[in-house]
VOKEKOL-347498 format. One record per residue (C-alpha): x, y, z. Coordinates in steps of 0.001 Angstrom, whole numbers, plus 500000, padded with zeros to 6 digits. Each point is the difference from the previous one (the first is absolute). Layout:
# residues N
<node c1="X" c2="Y" c3="Z"/>
...
This chain:
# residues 460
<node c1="127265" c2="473828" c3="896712"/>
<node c1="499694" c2="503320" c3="498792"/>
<node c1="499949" c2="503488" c3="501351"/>
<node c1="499899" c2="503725" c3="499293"/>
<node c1="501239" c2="503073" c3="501914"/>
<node c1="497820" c2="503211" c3="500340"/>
<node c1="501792" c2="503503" c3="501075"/>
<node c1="498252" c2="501064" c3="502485"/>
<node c1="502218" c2="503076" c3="501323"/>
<node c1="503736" c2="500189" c3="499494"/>
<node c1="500777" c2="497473" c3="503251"/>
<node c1="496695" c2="497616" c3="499638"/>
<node c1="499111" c2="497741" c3="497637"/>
<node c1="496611" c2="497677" c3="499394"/>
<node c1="501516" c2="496123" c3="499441"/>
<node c1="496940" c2="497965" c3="498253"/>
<node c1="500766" c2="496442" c3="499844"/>
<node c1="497908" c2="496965" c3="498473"/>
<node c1="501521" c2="496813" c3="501142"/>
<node c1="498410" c2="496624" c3="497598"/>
<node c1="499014" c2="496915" c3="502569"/>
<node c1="502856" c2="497917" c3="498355"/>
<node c1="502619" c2="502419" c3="501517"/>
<node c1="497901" c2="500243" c3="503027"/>
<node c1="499529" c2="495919" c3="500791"/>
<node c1="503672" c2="499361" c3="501101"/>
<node c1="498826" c2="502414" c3="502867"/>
<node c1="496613" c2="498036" c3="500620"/>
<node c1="501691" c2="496781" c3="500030"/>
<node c1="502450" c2="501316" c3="502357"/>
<node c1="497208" c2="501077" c3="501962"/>
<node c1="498425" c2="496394" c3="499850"/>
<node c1="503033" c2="498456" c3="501609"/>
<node c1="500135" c2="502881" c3="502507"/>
<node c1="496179" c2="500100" c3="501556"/>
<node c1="500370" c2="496005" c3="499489"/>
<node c1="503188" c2="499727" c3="502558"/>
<node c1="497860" c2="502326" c3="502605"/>
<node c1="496587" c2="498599" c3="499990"/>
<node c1="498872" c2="496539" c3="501892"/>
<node c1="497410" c2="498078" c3="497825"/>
<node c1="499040" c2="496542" c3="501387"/>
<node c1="500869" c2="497261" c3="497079"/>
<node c1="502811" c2="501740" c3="499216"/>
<node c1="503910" c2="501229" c3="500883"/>
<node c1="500954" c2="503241" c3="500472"/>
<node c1="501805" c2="501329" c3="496276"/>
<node c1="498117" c2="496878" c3="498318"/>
<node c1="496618" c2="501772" c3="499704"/>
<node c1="498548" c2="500008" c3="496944"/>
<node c1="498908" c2="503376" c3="498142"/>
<node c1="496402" c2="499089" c3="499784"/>
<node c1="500049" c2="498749" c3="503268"/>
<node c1="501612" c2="503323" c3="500838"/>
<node c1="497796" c2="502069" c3="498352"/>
<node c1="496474" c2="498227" c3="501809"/>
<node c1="501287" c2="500672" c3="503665"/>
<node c1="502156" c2="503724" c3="499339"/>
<node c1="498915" c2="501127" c3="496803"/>
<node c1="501533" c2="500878" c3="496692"/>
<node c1="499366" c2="503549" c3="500571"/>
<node c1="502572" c2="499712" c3="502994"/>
<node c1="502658" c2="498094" c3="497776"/>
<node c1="500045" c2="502797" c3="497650"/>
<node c1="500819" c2="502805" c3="502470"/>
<node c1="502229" c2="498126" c3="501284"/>
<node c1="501473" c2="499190" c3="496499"/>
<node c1="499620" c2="503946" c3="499195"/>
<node c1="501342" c2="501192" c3="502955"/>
<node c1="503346" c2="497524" c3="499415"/>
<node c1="500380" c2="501501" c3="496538"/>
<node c1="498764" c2="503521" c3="500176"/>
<node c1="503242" c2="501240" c3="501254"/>
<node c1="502129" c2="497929" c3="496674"/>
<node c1="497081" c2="501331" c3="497632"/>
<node c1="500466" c2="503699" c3="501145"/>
<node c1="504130" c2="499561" c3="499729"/>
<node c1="499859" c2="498696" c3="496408"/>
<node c1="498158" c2="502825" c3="499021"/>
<node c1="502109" c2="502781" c3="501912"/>
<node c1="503064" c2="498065" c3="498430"/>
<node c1="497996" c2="499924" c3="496111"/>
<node c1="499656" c2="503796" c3="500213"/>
<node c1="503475" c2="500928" c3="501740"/>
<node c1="497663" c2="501880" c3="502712"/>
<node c1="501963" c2="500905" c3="503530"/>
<node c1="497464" c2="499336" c3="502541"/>
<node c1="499574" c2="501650" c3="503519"/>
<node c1="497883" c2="500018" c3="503395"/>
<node c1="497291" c2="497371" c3="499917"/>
<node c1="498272" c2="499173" c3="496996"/>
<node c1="495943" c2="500013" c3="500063"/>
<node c1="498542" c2="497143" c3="498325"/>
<node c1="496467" c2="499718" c3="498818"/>
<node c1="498955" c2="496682" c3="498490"/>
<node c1="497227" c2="499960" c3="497273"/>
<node c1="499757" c2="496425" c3="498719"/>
<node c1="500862" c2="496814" c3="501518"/>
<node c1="499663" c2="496851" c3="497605"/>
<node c1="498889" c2="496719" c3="501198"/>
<node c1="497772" c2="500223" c3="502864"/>
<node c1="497332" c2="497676" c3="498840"/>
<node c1="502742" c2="497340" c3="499016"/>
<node c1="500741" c2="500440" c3="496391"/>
<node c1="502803" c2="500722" c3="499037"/>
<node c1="499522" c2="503165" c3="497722"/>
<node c1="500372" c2="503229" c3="500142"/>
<node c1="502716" c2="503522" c3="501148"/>
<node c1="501138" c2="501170" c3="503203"/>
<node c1="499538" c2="503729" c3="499633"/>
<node c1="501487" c2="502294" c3="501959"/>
<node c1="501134" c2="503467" c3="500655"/>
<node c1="502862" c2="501457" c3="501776"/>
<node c1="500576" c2="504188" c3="501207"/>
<node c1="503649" c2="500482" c3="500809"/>
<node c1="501900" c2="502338" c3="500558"/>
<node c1="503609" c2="500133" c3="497766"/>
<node c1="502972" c2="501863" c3="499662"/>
<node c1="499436" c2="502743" c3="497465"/>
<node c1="502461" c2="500444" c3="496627"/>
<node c1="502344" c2="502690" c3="500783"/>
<node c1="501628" c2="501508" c3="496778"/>
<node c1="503783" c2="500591" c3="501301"/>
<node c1="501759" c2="503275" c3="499091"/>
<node c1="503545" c2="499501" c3="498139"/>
<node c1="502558" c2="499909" c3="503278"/>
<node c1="502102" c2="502965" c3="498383"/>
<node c1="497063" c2="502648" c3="500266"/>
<node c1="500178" c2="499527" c3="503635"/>
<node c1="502232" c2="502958" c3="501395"/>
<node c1="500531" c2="500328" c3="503568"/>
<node c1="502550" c2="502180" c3="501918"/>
<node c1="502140" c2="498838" c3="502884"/>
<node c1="502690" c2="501467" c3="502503"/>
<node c1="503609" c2="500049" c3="498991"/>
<node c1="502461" c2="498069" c3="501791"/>
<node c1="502423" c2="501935" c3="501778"/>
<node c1="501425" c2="499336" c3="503228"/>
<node c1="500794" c2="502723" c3="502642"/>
<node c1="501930" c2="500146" c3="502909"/>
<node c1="496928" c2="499987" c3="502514"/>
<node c1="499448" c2="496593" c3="498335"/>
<node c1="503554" c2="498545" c3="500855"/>
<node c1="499253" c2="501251" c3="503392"/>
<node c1="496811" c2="498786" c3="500237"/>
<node c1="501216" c2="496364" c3="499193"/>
<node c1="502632" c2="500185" c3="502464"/>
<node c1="497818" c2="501302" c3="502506"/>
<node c1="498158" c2="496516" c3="499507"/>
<node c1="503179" c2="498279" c3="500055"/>
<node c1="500697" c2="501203" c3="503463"/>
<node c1="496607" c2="499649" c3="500964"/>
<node c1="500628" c2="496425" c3="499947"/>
<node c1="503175" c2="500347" c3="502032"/>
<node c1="498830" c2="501844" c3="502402"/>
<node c1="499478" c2="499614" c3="503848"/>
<node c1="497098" c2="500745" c3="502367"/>
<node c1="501242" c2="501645" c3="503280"/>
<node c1="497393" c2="500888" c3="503195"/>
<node c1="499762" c2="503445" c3="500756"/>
<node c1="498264" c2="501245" c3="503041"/>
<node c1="497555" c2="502746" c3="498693"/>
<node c1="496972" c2="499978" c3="498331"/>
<node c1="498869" c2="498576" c3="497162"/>
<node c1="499673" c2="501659" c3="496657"/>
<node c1="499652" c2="499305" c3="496049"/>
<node c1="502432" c2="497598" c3="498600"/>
<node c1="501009" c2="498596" c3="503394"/>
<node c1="500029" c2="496156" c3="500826"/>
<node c1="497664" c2="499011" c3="502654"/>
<node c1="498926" c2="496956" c3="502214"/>
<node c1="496698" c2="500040" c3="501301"/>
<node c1="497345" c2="497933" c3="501657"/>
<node c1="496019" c2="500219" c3="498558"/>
<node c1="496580" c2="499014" c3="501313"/>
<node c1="497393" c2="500953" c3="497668"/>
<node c1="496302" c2="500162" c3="501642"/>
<node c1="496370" c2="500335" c3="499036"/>
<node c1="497275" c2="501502" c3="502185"/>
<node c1="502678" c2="498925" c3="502780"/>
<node c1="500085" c2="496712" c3="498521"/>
<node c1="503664" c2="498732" c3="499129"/>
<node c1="500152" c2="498496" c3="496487"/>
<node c1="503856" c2="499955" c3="499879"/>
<node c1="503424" c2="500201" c3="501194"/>
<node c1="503419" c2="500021" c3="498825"/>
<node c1="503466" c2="500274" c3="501655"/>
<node c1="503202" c2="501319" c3="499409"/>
<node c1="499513" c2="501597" c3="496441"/>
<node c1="502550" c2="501722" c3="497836"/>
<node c1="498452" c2="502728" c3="498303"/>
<node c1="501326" c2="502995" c3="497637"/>
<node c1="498652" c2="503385" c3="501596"/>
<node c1="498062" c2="501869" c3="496522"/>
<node c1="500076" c2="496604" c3="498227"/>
<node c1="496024" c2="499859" c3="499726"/>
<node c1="499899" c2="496046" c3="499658"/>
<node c1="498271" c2="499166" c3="503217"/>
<node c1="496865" c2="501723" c3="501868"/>
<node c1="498427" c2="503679" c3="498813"/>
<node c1="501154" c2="502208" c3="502845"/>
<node c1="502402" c2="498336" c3="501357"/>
<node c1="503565" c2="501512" c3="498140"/>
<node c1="498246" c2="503574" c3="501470"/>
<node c1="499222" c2="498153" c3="503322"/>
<node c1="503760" c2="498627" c3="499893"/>
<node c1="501175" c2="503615" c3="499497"/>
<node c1="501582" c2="501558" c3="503066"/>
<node c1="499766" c2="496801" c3="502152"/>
<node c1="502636" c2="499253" c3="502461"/>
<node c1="500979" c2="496357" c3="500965"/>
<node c1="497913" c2="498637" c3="502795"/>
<node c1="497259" c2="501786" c3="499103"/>
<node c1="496420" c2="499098" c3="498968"/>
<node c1="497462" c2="501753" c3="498040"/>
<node c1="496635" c2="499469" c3="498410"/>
<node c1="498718" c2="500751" c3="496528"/>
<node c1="497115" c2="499607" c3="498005"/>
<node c1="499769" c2="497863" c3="496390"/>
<node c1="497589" c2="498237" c3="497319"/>
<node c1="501770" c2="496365" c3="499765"/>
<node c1="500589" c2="499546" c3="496405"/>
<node c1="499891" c2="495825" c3="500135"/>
<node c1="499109" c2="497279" c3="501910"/>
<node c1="496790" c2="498857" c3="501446"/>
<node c1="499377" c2="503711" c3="501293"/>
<node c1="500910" c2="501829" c3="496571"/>
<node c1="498201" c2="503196" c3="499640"/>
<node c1="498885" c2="500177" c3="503477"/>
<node c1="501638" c2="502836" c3="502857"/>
<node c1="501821" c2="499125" c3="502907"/>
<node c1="503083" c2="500996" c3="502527"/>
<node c1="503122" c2="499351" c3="499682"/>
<node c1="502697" c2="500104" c3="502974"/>
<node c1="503804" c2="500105" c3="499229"/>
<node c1="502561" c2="499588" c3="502716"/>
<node c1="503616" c2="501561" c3="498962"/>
<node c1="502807" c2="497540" c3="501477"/>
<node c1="502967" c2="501347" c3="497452"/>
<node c1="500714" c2="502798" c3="497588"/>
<node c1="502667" c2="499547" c3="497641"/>
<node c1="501814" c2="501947" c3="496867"/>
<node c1="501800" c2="498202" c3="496820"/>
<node c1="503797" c2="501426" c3="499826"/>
<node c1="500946" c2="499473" c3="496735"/>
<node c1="504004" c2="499457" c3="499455"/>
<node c1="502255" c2="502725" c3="498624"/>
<node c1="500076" c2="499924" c3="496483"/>
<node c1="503910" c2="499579" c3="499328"/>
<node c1="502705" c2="497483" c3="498926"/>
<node c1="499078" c2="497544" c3="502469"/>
<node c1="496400" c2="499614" c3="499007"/>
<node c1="500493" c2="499662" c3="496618"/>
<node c1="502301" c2="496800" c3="501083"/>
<node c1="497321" c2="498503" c3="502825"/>
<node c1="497089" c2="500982" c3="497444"/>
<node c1="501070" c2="498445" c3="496513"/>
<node c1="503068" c2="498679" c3="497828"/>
<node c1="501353" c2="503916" c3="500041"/>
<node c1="503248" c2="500844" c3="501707"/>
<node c1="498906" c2="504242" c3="499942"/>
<node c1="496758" c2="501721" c3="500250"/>
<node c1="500727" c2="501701" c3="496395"/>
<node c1="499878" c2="496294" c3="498084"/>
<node c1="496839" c2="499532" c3="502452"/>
<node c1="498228" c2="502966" c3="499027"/>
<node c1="501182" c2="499553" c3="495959"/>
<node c1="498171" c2="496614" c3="500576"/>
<node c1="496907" c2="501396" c3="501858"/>
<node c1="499808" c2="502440" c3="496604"/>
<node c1="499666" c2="497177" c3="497671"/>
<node c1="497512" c2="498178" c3="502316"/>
<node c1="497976" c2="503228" c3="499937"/>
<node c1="499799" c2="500615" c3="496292"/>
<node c1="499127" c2="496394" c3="499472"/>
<node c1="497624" c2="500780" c3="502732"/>
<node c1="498273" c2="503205" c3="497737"/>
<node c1="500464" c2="497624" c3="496770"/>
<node c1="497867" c2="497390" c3="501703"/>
<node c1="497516" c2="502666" c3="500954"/>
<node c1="499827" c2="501888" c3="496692"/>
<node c1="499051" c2="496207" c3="498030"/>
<node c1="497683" c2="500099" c3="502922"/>
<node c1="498513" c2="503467" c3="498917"/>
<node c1="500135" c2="499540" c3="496405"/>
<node c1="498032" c2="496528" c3="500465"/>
<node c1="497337" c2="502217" c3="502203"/>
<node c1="499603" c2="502915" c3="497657"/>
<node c1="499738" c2="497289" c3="496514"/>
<node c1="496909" c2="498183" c3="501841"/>
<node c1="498719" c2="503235" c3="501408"/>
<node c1="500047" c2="501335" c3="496146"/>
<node c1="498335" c2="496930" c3="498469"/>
<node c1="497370" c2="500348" c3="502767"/>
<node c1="499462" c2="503338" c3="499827"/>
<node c1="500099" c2="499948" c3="495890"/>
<node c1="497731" c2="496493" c3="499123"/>
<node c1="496187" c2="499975" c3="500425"/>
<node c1="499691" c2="496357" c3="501928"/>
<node c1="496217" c2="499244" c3="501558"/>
<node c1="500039" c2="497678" c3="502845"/>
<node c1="497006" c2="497552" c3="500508"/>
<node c1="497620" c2="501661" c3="502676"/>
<node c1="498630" c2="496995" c3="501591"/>
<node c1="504115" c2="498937" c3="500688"/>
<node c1="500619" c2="503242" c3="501219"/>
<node c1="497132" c2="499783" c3="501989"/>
<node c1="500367" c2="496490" c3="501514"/>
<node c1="503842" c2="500471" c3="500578"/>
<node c1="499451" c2="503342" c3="502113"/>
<node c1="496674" c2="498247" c3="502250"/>
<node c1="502817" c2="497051" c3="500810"/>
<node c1="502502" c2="502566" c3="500787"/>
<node c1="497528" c2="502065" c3="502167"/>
<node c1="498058" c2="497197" c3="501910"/>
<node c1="504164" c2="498344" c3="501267"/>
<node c1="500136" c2="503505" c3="501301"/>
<node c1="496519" c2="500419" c3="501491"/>
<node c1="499783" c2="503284" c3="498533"/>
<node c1="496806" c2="499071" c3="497296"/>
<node c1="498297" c2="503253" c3="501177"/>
<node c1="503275" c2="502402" c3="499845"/>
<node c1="499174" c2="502108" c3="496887"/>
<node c1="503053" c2="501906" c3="499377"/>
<node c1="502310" c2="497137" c3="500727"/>
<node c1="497202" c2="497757" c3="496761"/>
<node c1="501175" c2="503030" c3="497766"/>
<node c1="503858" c2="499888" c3="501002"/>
<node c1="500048" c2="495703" c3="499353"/>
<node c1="497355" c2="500475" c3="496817"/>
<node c1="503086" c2="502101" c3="498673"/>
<node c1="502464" c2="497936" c3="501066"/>
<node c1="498695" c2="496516" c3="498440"/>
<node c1="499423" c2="501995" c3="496547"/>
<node c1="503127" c2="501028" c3="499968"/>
<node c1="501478" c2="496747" c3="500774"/>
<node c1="497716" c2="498335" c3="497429"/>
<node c1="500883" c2="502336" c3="497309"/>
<node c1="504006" c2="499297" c3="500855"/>
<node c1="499716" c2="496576" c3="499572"/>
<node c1="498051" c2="500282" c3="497046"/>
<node c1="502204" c2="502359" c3="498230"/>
<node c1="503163" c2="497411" c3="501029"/>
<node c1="498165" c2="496890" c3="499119"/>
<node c1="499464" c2="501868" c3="496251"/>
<node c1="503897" c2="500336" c3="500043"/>
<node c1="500911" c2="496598" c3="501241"/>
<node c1="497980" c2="498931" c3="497465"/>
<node c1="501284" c2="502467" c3="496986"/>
<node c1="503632" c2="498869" c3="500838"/>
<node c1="499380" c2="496401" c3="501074"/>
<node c1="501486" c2="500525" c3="503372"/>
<node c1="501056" c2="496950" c3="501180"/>
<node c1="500713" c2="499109" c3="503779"/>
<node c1="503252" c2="497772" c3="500938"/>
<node c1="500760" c2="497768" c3="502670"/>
<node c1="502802" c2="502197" c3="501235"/>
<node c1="497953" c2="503361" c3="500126"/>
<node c1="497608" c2="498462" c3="501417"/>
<node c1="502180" c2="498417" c3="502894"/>
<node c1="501590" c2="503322" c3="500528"/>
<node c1="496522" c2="501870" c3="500565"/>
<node c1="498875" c2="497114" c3="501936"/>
<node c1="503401" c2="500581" c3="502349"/>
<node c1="499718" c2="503583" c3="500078"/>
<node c1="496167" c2="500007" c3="500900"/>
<node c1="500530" c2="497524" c3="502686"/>
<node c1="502864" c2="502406" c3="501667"/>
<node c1="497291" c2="502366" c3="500197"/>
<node c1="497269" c2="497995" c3="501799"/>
<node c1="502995" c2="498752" c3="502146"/>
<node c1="499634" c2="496748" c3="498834"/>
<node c1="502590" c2="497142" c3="499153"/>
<node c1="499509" c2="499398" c3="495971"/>
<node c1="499143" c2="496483" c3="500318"/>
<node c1="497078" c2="501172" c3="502619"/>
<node c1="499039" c2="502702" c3="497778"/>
<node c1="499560" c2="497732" c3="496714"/>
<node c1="498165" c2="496986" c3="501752"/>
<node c1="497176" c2="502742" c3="501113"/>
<node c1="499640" c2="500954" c3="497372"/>
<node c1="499713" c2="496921" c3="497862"/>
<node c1="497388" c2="498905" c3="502675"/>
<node c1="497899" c2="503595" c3="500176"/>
<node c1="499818" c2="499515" c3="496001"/>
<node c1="502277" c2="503677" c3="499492"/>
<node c1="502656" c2="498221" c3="497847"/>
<node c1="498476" c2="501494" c3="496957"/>
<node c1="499471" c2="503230" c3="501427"/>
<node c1="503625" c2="500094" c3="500798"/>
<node c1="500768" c2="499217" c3="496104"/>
<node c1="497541" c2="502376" c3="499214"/>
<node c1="501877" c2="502785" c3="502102"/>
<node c1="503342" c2="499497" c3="498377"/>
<node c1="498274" c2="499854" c3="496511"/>
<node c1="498818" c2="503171" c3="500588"/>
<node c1="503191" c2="501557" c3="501069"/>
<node c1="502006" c2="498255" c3="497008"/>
<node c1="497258" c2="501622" c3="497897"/>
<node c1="500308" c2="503599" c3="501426"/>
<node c1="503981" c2="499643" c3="499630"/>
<node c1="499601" c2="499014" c3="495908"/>
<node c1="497320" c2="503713" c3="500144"/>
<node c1="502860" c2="501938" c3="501785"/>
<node c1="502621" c2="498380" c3="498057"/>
<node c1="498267" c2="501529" c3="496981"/>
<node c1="499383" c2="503340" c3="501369"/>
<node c1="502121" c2="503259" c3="499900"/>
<node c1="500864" c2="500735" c3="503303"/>
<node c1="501809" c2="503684" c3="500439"/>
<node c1="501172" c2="501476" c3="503166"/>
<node c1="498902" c2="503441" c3="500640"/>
<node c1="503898" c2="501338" c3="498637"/>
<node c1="498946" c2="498675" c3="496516"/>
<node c1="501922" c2="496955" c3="500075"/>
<node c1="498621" c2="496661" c3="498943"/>
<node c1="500528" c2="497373" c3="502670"/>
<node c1="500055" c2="496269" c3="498183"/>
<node c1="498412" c2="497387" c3="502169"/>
<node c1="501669" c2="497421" c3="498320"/>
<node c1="501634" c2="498905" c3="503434"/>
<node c1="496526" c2="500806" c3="501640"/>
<node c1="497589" c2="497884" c3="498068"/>
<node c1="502381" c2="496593" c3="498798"/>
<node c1="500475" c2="497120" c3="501984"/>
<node c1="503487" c2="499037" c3="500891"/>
<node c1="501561" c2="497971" c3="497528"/>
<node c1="500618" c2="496785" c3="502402"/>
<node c1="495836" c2="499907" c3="500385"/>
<node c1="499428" c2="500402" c3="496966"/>
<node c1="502249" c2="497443" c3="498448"/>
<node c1="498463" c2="497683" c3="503055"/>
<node c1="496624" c2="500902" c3="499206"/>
<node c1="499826" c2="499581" c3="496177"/>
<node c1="498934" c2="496188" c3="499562"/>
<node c1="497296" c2="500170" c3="503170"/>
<node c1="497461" c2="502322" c3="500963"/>
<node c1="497165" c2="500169" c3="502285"/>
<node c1="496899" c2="501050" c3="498754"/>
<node c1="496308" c2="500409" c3="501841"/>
<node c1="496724" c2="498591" c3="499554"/>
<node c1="498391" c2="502288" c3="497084"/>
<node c1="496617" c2="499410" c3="502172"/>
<node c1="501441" c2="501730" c3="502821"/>
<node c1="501211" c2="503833" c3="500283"/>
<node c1="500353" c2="501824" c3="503162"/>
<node c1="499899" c2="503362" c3="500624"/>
<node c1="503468" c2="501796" c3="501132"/>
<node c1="500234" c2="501099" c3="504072"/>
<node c1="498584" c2="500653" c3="502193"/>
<node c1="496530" c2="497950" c3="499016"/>
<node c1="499546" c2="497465" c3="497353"/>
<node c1="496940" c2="499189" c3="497978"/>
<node c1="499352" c2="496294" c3="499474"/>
<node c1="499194" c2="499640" c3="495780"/>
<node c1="498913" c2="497077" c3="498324"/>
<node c1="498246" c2="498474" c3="502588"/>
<node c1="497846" c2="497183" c3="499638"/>
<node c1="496418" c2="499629" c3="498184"/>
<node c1="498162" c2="497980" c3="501862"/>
């Protein structure tokens, strides 16, 4: 087989491919045995037809599609694999020349393939990156912000007889209607007064309402059956409660942790708090070294991807004909698109390599956010085919942790802040991790959150 690559812009490429009949026949005789085991010819059992025979009653012009359409797909791969190309979205085939439809056995399958690939990014060195962060430094207000979450969690909620206002604990009974029509009910709900996380209206319908009371508002449901359409909502009062918090002394530094005084409580809550800000200034750093390389690399991004990806996103929304919300996802996808190309350059440049523990501890921490027991969370998604993408995700993070680990972060005092602690592993994993890694299908890359673009798909 051979096969030659044309640039056609810097994310698609022209494929031309001549297949000889020799590598092609394994196919056709597969494709013998195949229409031979389907079709019914008297004289004869099924899979013990003879080609000739075969050939008379189906035709060899239907043997070799069948053979070509069983060995396109391996044809096209070999070639992607010959030229190191990183295919994505769905390739577009357009076959030329197909060899042996009148029975000898001569000839080239010629075809040609348009695909869009990942485009060469030329990486900048990690230590001209310079980003700025906040100092660490931990005040008082911080101390007493962390113990005023502390008691939070110790605190009580007592009924009050008055009305309701922000911040106040509530029970309530709802009936939501449409056009008089009741769609839903729900009883005895616990709700935050000001919290937002329910109905629009209701926290200022809520406000001033006594217990025993009913009142009436009007809201856009947000999901459901009925999202996006208006209806009323009635809420019926039947408690109003406040949190009383406990004093914050000796007593509650005992009931509340290992501390026997409030002073060793609070000199604990101040370390908590500055590994708190350390956590969040690795966070910032990370943001501000991706934001740079962004910002400072000229990466295209394949237009028909783009394109496809934002029609898939818009038609699960039913929102194909919203303009301005097109623009705001068109932005979105290229941005994601250029991320992941710009970490899949540096995975790439540093040989990032996944291990089984990393990849167990993303899996675990992923799963806590979906709510999901870990075992759950891993068998869907072996079975919905994500178990690369999830590889693919911690790849990318490893690789923007090696770009930050190069960079010179400052804080805006002057100081240099190393990241050391920030961007390595602990030593445990990575002792674990050294003799086995996990590493994806190099057919297969997937776009970071919230969408993903399918690449390397299939050309047949």
């Amino acid at each position: 087989m051979k096969s030659s690559v044309e640039q056609l812009d810097p994310t698609r490429v022209k494929i031309s491919v001549d297949v000889p009949y020799a590598e092609l026949k394994p196919s056709i005789d597969e494709a013998y045995k195949t229409i031979g085991g389907q079709v019914t010819i008297p004289g004869f059992r099924q899979g013990k037809v003879p080609a000739r025979i075969i050939d008379q009653r189906v035709g060899r012009p239907a043997v070799i599609q069948e053979a070509i359409n069983n060995g396109l797909d391996g044809f096209y791969r070999e070639s992607v694999e010959e030229h190191d190309l990183k295919p994505m979205g769905q390739p577009e085939v357009e076959i030329s020349e197909v060899p042996g439809l009148d029975g000898t056995e001569d000839g080239d399958l010629t075809f040609t393939v348009d695909v869009d690939v990942r485009p060469e990014i030329t990486l900048p060195a990690y230590d001209t990156i310079n980003v700025e962060v906040d100092p660490i430094e931990v005040t008082e207000e911080d101390v007493d912000a962390e113990l005023e979450q502390l008691r939070t969690r110790f605190g009580t909620l007592s009924s009050v007889d008055r009305p309701a206002s922000k911040d106040d604990f509530v029970t309530l009974d709802l009936v939501a209607t449409i056009d008089g029509e009741e769609i839903d009910t729900a009883s005895d709900i616990s709700y935050q007064v000001g919290a937002g996380t329910m109905l629009d209206g209701m926290d200022e319908a809520l406000d001033g309402l006594s217990a025993d009371e009913t009142t009436t508002f009007e809201t856009t449901f947000a999901g459901g059956e009925h999202a996006g359409e208006t209806g009323t909502v009635s809420i019926t009062l039947s408690a109003v409660k406040v949190r009383e918090l406990p004093e914050a002394d000796d007593d509650f530094a005992q009931l509340a942790s290992e501390f026997d005084t409030i002073d060793e409580l609070r000199a604990d809550l101040r370390e908590q708090a500055a590994k708190q800000k350390e956590t969040d200034q690795g966070a910032q750093a990370r943001d501000k070294v991706l934001e740079s390389l962004i910002e400072t690399l000229e990466v295209p991004v394949p237009e028909k991807v783009v394109t496809d990806e934002v029609e898939r996103h818009l038609e699960s929304e039913s929102r194909l004909d919203d303009d301005e919300h097109r623009k705001e996802v068109t932005e979105e996808t290229e941005r994601n698109l250029r991320t992941q190309f710009i970490l899949d350059a540096i995975a790439e440049a540093e040989e990032v390599e996944v291990t089984q523990p990393e990849l167990i501890e993303y899996l675990i921490s992923a799963s806590q956010q979906y709510g999901m027991n870990p075992n759950e969370f891993a068998e869907m998604l072996d079975s919905s085919g994500q178990v690369n993408a999830l590889v693919g995700e911690v790849t990318r993070r490893k690789a923007l942790a090696a770009a930050l680990a190069g960079a010179v972060v400052k804080d805006t005092e002057g100081n240099v802040v190393d990241m050391e602690e920030f961007t390595s592993p602990p030593e445990d994993e990575a002792a674990e991790g050294s003799d086995e890694s996990a590493e994806g299908d190099d057919d297969s890359e997937d776009v970071i959150e919230p969408d993903a673009v399918t690449e390397g798909d299939k050309a047949n």
